[in-house]
C-alpha positions as CSV (number, residue, x, y, z in Angstrom):
1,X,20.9,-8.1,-7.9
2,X,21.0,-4.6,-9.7
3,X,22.2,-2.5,-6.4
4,X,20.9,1.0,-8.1
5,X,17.5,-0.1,-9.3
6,X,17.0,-1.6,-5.4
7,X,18.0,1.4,-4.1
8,X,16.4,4.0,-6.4
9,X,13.1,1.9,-5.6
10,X,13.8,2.3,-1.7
11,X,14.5,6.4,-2.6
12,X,11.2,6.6,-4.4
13,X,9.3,4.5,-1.7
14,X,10.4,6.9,0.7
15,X,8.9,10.3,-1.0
16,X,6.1,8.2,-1.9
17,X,5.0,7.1,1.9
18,X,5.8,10.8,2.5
19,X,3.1,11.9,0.7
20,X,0.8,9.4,1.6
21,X,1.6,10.4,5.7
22,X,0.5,13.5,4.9
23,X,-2.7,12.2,3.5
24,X,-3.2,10.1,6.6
25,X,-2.7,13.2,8.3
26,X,-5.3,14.9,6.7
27,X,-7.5,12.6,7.1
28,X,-6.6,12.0,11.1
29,X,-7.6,15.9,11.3
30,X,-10.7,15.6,9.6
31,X,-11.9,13.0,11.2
32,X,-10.9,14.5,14.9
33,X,-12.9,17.4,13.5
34,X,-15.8,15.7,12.7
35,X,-15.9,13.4,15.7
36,X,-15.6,16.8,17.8
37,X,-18.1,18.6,15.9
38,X,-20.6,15.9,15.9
39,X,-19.9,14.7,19.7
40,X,-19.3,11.0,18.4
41,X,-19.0,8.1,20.4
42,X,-16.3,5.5,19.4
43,X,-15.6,3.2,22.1
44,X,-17.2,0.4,20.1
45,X,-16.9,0.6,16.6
46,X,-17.9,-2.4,14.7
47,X,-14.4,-3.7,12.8
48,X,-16.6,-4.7,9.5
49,X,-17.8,-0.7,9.5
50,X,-14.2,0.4,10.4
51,X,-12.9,-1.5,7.7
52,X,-15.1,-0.4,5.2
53,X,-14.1,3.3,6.2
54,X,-10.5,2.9,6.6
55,X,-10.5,1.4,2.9
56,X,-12.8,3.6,1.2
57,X,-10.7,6.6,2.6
58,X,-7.1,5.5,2.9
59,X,-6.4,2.3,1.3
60,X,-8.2,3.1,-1.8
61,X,-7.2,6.5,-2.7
62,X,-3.6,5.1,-2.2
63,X,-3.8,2.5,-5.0
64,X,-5.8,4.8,-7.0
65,X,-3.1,7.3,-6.7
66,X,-0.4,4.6,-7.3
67,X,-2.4,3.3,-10.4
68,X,-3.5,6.8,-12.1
69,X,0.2,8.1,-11.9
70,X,2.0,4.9,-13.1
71,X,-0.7,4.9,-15.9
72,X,-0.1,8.3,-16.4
73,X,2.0,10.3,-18.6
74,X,5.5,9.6,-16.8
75,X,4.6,5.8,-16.1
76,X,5.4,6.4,-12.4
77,X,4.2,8.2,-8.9
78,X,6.0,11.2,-8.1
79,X,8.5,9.2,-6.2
80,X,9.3,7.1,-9.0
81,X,9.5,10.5,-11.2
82,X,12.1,12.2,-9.1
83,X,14.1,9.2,-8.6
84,X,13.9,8.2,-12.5
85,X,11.6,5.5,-12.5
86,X,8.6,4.0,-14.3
87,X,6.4,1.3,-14.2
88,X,6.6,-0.9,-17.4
89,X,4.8,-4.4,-19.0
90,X,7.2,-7.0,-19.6
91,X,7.8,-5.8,-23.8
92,X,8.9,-3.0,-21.7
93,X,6.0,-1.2,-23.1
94,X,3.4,1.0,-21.1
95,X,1.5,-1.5,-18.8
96,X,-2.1,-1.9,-19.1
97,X,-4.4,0.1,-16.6
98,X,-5.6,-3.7,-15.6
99,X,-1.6,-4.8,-15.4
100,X,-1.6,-1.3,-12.8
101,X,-4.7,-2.2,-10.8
102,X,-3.5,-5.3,-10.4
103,X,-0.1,-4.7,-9.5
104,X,-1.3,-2.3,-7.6
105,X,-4.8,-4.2,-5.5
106,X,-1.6,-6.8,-5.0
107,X,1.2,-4.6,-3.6
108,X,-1.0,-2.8,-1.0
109,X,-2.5,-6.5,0.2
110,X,-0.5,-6.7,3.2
111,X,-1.2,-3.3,4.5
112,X,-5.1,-4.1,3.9
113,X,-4.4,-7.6,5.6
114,X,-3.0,-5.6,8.5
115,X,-5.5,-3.1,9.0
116,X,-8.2,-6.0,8.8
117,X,-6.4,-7.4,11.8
118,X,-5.9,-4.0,13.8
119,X,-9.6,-3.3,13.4
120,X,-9.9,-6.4,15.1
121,X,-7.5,-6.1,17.6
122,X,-8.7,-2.6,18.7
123,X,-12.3,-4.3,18.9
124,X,-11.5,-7.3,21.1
125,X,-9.7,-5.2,23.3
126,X,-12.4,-2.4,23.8
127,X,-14.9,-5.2,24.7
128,X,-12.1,-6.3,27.1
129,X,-12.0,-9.6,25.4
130,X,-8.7,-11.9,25.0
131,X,-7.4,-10.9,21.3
132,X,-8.0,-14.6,19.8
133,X,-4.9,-16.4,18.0
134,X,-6.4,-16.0,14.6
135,X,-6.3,-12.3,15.1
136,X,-2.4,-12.5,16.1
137,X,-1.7,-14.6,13.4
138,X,-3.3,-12.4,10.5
139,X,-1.0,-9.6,12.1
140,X,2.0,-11.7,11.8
141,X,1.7,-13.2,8.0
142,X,0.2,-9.9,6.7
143,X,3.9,-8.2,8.0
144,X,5.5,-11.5,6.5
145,X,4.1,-11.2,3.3
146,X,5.7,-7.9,3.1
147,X,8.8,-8.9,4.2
148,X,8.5,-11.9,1.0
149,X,7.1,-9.0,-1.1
150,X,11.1,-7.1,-0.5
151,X,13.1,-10.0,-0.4
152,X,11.9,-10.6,-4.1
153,X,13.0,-7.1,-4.9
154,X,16.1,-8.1,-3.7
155,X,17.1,-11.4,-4.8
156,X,14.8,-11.9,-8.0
157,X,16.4,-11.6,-11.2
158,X,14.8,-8.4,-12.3
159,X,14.2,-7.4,-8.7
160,X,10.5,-7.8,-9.7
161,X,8.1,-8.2,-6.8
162,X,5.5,-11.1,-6.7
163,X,2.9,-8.4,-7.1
164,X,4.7,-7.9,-10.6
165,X,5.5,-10.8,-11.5
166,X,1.7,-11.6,-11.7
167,X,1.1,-8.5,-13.2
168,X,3.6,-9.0,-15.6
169,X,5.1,-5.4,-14.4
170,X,8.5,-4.5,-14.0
171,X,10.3,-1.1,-12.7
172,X,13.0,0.4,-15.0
173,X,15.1,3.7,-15.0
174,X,13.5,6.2,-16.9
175,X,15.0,6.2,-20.7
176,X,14.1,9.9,-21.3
């Protein structure tokens, strides 16, 4: 295990979920605005229309944003730029914008997985239902996929993910 490269990846996660916060704070305001402004009901929202929302405003603006900078001139997000980091093919080239949206659509899998769930969760609940075990369970292996997606980083060879070792991606220091 390279101890740096783990760590500068856990540095530049951090400012990168920083910004994205702030995004989901944005978009927590606008939407209290809007539910305000337009007196909206939302005690029982539909979970297939509350998923479509939640990733045509959050998840999918988030892997754009991950995909666009890492395809970008510095190869990286802004995290990845301050920590010295960029996103690479395996000739340790510039990766493909196919290689990026498929790293990309990969790494953020759990955290759609989860939100699949909540809406769920949040909708059994509001009908005053029991939460079924399928519901439960899809909480529980999208947080253990993540959990597999880390221990990768970790213990893999090149501390490559599984959402780049299908993508045939790996993170190196920045050589300017």
């Amino acid at each position: 295990m390279q101890n740096s490269i783990v760590i500068k990846r856990l540095k530049a996660f951090v400012i990168d979920y920083l910004i994205i916060l702030i995004y989901i704070g944005m978009l927590f305001g606008g939407t209290i605005l809007i539910i305000k402004f337009f007196d909206l009901k939302l005690d029982n929202v539909n979970p297939v229309n509350g998923e479509i929302i939640g990733f045509a405003t959050l998840t999918l603006p988030v892997i754009l944003y991950f995909t666009l900078s890492e395809n970008g001139k510095y190869l990286g997000t802004i995290g990845k730029r301050k920590i010295g980091l960029q996103i690479v093919n395996k000739s340790l080239t510039k990766a493909s914008i196919k290689q990026l949206l498929l790293r990309n659509c990969l790494k953020f899998l759990p955290w759609e997985l989860a939100h699949f769930f909540i809406y769920r969760l949040f909708y059994f609940n509001s009908l005053s239902k029991t939460i079924p075990d399928w519901v439960l369970t899809g909480l529980i292996v999208s947080q253990g996929l993540a959990l597999i997606y880390l221990l990768c980083i970790i213990f893999t060879k090149n501390n490559q993910s599984i959402y780049e070792l299908l993508s045939r991606t790996i993170v190196v220091k920045t050589t300017v």
